[in-house]
ZADREN-128350 format. One record per atom (N, C-alpha, C): residue number from 1; y negated, x negated, z negated. Coordinates in Angstrom, 1 decimal. Layout:
n c2 c1 c3
NUM Y X Z;
...
# end
This chain:
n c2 c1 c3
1 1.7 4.9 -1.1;
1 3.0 5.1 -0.4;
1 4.1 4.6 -1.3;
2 5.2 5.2 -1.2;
2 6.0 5.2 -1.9;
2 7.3 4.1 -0.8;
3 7.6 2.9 -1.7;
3 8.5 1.9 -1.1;
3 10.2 2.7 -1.0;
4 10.6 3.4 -1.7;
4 11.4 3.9 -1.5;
4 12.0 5.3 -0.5;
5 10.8 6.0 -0.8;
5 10.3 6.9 0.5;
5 10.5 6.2 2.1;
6 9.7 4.8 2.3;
6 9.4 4.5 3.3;
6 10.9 4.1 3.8;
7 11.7 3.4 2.7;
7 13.2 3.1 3.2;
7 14.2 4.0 3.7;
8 13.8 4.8 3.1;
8 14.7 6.3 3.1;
8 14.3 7.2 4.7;
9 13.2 6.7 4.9;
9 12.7 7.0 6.2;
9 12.9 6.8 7.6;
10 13.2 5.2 7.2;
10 13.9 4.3 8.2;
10 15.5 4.1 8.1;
11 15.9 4.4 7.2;
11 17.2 4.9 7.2;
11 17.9 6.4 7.9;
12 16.8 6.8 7.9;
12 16.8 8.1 8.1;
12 17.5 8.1 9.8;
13 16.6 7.1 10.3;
13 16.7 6.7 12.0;
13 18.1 6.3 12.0;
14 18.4 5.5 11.3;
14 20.3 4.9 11.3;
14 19.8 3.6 10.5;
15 21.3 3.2 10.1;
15 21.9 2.6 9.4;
15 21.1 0.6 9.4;
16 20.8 0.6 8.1;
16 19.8 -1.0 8.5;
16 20.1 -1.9 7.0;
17 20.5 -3.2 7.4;
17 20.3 -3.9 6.7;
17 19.2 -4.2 5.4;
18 18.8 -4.8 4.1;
18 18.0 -4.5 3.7;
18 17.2 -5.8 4.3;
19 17.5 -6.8 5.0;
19 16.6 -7.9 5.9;
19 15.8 -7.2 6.8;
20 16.6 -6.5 7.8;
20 15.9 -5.3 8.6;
20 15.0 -4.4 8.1;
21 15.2 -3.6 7.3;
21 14.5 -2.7 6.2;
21 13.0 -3.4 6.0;
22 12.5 -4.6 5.3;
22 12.0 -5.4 5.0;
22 11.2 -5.7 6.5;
23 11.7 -6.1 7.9;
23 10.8 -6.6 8.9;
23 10.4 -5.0 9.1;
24 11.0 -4.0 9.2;
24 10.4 -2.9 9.7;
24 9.1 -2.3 9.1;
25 9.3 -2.7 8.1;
25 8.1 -2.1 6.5;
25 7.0 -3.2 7.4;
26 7.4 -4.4 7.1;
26 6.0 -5.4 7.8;
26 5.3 -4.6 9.1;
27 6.5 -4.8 10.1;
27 5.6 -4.0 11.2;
27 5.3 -2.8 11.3;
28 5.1 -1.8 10.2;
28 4.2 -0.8 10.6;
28 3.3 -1.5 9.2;
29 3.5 -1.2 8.5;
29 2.4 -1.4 7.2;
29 2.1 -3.1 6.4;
30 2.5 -4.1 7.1;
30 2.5 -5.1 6.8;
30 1.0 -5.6 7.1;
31 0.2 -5.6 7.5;
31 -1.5 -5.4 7.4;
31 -2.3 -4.9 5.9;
32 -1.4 -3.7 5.5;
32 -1.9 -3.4 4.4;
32 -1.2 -3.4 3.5;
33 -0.3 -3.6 3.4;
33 1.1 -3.2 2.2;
33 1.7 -4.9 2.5;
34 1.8 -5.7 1.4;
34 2.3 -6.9 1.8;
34 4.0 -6.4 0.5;
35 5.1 -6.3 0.8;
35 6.2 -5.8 0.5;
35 7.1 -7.1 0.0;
36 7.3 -7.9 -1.0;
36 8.5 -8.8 -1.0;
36 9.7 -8.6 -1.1;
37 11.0 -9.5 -0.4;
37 12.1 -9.3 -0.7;
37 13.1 -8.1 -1.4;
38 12.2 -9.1 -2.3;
38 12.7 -8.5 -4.0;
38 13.2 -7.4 -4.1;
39 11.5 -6.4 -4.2;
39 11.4 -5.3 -3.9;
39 12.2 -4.0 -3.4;
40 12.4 -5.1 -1.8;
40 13.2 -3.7 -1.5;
40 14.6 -3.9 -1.5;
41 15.4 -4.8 -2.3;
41 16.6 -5.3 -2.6;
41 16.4 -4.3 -4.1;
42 15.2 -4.8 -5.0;
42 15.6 -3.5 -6.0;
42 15.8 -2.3 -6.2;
43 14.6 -1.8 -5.0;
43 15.0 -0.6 -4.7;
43 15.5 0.0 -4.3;
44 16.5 -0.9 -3.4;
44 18.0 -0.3 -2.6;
44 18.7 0.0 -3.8;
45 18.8 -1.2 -5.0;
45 19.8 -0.4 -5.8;
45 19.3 0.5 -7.1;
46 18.2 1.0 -6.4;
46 18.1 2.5 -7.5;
46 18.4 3.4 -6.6;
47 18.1 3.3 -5.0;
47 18.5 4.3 -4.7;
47 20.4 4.2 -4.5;
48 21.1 3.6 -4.3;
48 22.5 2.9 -4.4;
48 22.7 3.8 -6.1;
49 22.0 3.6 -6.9;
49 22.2 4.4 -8.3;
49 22.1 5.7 -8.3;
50 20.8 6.4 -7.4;
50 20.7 7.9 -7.9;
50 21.5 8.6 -6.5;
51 22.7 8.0 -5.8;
51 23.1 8.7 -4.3;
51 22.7 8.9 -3.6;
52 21.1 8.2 -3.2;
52 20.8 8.8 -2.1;
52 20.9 7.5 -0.8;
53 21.5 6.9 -0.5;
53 22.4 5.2 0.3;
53 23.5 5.5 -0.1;
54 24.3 4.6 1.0;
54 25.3 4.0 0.3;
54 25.6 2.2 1.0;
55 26.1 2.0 0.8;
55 26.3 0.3 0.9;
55 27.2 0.1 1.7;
56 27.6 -0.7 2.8;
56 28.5 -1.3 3.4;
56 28.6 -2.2 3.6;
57 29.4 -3.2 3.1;
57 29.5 -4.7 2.9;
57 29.1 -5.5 4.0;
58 28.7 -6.7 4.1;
58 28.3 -7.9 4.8;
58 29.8 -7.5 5.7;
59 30.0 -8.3 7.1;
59 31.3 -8.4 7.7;
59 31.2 -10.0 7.6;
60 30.4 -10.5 7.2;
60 30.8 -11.9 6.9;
60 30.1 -11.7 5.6;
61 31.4 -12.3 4.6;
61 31.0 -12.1 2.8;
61 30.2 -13.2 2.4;
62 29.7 -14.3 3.8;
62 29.3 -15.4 3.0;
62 27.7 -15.3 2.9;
63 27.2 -13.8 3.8;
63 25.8 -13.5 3.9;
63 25.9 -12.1 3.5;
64 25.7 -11.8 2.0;
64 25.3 -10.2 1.7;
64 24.7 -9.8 1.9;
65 23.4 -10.7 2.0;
65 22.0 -10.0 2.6;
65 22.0 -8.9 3.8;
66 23.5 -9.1 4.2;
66 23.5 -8.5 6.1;
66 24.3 -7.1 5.8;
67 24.8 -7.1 4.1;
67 25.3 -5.2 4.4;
67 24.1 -4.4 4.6;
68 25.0 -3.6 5.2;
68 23.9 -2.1 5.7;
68 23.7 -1.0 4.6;
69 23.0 -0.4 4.7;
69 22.7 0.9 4.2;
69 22.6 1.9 4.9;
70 23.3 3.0 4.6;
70 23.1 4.3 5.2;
70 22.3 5.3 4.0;
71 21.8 6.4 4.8;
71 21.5 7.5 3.9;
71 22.4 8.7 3.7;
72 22.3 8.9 2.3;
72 23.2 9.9 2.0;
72 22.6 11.6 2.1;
73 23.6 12.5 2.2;
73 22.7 14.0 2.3;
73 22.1 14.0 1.2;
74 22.0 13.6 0.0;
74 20.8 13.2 -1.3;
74 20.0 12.9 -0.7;
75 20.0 11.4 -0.3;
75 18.6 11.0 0.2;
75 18.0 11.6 0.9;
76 18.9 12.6 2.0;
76 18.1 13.2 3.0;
76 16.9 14.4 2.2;
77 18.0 15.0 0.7;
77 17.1 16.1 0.5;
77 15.6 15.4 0.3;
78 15.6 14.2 -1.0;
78 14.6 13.1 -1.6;
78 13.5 13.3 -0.8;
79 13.7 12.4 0.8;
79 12.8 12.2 1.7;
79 12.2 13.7 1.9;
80 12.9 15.1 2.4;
80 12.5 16.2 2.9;
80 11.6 17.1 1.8;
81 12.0 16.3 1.0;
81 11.3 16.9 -0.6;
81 9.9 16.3 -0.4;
82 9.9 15.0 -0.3;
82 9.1 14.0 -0.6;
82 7.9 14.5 0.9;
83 8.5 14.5 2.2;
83 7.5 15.2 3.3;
83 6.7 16.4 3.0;
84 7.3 17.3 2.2;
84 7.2 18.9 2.2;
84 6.0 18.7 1.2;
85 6.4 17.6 0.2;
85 5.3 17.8 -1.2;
85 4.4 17.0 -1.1;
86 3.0 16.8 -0.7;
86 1.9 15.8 -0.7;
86 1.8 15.3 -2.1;
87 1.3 14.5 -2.4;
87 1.3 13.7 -4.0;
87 -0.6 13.8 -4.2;
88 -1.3 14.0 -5.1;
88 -2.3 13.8 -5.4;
88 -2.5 12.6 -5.3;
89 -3.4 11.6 -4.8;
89 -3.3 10.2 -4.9;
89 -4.5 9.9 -5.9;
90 -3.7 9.4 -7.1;
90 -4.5 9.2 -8.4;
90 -4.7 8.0 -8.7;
91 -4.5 7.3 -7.8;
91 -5.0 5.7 -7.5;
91 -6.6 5.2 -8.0;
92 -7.4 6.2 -7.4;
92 -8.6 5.4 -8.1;
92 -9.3 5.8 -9.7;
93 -8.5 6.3 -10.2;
93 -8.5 6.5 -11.3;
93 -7.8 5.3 -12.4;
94 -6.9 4.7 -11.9;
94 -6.4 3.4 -12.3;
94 -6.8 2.4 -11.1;
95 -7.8 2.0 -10.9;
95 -8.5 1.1 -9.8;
95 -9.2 0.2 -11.3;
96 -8.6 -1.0 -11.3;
96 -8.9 -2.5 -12.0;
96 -10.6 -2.3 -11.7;
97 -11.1 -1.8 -10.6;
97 -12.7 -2.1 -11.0;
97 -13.5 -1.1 -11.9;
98 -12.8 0.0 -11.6;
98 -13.0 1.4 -12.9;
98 -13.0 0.8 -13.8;
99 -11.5 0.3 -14.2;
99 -11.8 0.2 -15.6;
99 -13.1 -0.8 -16.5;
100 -12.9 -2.1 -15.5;
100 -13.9 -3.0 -16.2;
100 -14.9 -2.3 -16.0;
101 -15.3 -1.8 -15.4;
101 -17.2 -0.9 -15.1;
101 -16.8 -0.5 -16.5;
102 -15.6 0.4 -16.6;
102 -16.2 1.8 -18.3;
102 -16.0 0.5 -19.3;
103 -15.4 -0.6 -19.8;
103 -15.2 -1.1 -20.6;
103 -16.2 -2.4 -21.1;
104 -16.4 -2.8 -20.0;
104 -17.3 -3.8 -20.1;
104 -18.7 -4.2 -21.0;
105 -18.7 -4.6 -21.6;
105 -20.1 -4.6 -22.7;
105 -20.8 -5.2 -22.2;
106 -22.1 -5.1 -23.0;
106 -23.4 -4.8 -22.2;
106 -23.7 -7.1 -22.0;
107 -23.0 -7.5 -22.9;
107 -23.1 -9.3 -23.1;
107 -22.5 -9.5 -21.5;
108 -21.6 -9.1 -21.6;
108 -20.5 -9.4 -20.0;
108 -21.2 -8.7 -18.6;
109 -22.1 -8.2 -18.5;
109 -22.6 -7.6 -17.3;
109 -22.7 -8.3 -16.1;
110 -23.7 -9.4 -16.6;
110 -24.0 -10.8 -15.4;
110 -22.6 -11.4 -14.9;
111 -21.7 -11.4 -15.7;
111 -20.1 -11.7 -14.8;
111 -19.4 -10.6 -14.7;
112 -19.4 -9.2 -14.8;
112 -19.4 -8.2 -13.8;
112 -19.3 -7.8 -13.1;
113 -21.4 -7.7 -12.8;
113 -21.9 -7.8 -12.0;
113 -21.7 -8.8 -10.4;
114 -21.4 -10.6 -10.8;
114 -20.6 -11.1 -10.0;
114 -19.3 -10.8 -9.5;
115 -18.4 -9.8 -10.5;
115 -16.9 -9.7 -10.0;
115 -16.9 -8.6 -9.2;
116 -18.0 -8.1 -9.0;
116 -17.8 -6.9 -8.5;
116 -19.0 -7.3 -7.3;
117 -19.8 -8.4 -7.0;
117 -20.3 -8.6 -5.7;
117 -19.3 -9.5 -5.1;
118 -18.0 -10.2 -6.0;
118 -17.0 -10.9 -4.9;
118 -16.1 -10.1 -4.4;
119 -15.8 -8.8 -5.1;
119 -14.8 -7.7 -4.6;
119 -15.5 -7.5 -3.3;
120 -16.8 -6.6 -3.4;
120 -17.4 -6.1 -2.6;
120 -17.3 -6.9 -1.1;
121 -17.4 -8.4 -1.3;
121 -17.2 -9.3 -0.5;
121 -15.8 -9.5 0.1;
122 -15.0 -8.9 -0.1;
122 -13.4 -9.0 -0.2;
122 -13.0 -7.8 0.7;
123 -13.5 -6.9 0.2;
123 -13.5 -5.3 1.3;
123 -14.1 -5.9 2.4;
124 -15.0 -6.1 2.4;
124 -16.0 -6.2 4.0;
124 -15.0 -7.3 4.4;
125 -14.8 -8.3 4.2;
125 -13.9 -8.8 5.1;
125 -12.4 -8.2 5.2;
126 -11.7 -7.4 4.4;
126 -10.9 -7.3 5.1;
126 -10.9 -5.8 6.0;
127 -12.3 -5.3 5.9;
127 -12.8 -4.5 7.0;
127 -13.3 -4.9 8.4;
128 -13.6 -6.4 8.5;
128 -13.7 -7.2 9.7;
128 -12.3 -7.5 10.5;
129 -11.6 -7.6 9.2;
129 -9.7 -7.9 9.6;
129 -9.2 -6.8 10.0;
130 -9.2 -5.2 9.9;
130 -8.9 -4.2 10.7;
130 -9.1 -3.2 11.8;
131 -11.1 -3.9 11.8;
131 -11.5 -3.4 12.8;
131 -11.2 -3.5 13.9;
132 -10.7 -4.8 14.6;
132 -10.5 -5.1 15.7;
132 -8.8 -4.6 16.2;
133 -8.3 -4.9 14.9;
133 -6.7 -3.7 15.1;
133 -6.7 -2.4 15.5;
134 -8.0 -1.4 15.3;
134 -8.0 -0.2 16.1;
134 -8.5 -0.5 17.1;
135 -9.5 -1.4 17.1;
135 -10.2 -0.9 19.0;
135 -8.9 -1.8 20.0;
136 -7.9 -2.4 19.5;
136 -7.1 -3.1 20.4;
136 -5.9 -2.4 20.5;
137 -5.7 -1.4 19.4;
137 -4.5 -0.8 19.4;
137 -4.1 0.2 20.1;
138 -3.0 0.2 21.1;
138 -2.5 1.1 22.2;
138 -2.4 2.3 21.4;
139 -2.7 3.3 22.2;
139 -2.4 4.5 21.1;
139 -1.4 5.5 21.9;
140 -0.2 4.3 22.4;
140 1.2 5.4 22.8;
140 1.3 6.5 22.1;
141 2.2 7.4 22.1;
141 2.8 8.3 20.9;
141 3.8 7.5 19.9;
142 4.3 6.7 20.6;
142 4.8 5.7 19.0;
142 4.2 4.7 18.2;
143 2.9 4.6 18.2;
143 1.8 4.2 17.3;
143 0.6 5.1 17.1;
144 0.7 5.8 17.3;
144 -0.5 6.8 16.7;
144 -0.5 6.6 15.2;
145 0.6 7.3 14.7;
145 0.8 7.2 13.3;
145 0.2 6.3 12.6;
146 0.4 4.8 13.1;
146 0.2 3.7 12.6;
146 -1.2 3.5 12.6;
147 -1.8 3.7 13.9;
147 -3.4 3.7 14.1;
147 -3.6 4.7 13.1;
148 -3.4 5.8 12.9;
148 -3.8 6.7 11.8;
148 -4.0 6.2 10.4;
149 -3.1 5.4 10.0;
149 -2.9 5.0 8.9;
149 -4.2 3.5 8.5;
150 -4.0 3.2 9.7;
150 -5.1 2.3 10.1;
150 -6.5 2.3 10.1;
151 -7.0 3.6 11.0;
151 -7.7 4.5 10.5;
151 -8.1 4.4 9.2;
152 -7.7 5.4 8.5;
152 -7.4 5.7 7.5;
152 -7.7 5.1 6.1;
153 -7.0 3.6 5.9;
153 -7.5 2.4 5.3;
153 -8.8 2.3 5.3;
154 -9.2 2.0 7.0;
154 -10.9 1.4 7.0;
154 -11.7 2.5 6.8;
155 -11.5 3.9 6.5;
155 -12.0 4.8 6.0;
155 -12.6 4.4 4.3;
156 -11.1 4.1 3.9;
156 -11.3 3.9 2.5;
156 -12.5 3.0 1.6;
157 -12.2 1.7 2.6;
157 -12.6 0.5 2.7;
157 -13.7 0.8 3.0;
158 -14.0 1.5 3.6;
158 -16.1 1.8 3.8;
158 -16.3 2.8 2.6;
159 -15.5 3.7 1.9;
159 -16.0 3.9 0.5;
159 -16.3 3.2 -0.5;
160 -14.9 2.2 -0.7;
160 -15.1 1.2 -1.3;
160 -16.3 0.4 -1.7;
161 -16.4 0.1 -0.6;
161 -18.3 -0.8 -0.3;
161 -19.0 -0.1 -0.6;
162 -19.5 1.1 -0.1;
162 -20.4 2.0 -0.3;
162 -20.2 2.0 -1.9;
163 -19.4 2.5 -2.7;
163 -19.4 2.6 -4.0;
163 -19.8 1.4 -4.8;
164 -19.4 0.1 -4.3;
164 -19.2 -1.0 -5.0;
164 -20.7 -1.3 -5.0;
165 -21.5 -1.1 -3.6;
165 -22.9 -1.2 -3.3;
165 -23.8 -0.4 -4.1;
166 -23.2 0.5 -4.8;
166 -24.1 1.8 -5.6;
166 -24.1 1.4 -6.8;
167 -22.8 0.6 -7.5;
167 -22.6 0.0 -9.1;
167 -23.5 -1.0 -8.7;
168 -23.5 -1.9 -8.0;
168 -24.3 -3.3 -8.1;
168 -25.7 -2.8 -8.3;
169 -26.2 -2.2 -7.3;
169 -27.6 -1.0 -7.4;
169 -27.9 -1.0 -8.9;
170 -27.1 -0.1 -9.0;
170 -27.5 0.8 -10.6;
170 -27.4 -0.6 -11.9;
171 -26.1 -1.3 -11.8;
171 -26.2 -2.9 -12.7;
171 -27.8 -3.3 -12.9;
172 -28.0 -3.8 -11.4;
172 -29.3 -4.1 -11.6;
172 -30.3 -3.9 -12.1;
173 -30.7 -2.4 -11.5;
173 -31.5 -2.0 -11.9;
173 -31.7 -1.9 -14.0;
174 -30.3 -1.8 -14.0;
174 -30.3 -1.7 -16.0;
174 -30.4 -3.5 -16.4;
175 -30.4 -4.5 -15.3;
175 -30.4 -5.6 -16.0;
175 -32.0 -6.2 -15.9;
176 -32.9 -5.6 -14.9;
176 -34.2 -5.7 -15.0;
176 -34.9 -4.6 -16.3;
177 -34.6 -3.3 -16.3;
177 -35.3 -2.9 -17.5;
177 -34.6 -3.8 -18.6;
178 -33.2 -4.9 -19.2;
178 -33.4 -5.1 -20.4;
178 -34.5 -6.5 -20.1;
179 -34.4 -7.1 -19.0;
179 -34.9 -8.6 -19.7;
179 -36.6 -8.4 -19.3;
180 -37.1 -7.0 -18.4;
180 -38.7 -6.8 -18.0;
180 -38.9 -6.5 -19.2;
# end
């Protein structure tokens, strides 16, 4: 997901500080997307750069943090662009456990092999941590989306394992034929 997209989104609704911006990102995606400050202060000002915001000062100058942002008819095209065009998600193709799997020499396997049964351990729990968010989750019409996305995740998250469960498999099996 795209952090700037998502602002552009919620601006879209009306006009929000980038404090606000920031709690609203938490409560839908703050479970899985942990967002800092920072972030979306920098990202206001690329979008503040390419027209698609614009900025209204603090009414008290001695807290900036509290100007608003609106969206501009740019941003609006950005977002409608951004809805209309799905993105290939090429994420696991740059996934940090890819790479060490293709890179890793055959000396480094046995620690690996462990980094990839503590990942494996790291999914399942935080698949224990979202399970109970869908069976508890009201599913008004103004959280569906969210349950979807929700959803969605622990979909992933049971790939994950499953795959991570199939490298460890196959490790093994190649670390008994060298030392049998």
């Amino acid at each position: 997901m795209s952090v700037r997209h998502a602002l552009l989104a919620f601006l879209s609704d009306r006009s929000l500080s980038g404090y606000e911006l920031k709690l609203r990102f938490d409560r839908i995606v703050g479970e899985l997307w942990q967002l800092n400050s920072g972030q979306v202060y920098t990202t206001l000002d690329r979008l503040l750069a390419q027209g698609a915001i614009t900025r209204r000062p603090a009414p008290v100058p001695a807290c900036p943090e509290r100007a608003t942002y609106t969206i501009t008819k740019r941003g609006q095209q950005i977002l409608e662009l951004w809805f209309r065009h799905p993105e290939l998600e090429t994420r696991p193709f740059r996934d940090p456990a890819f790479v060490r799997l293709a890179v890793t020499p055959p000396d480094y396997h046995d620690l690996l092999f462990s980094a990839l049964e503590t990942l494996e351990r790291r999914y399942r729990d935080l698949q224990e941590s979202i399970v109970p968010l869908l069976t508890n989750f009201p599913l008004a019409p103004s959280a569906r989306a969210r349950w979807l996305v929700l959803d969605g995740t622990r979909m992933r998250i049971e790939t994950e394992i499953r795959w991570l469960s199939k490298v460890r498999a196959t490790l093994q099996v190649g670390r008994r034929a060298a030392t049998g």
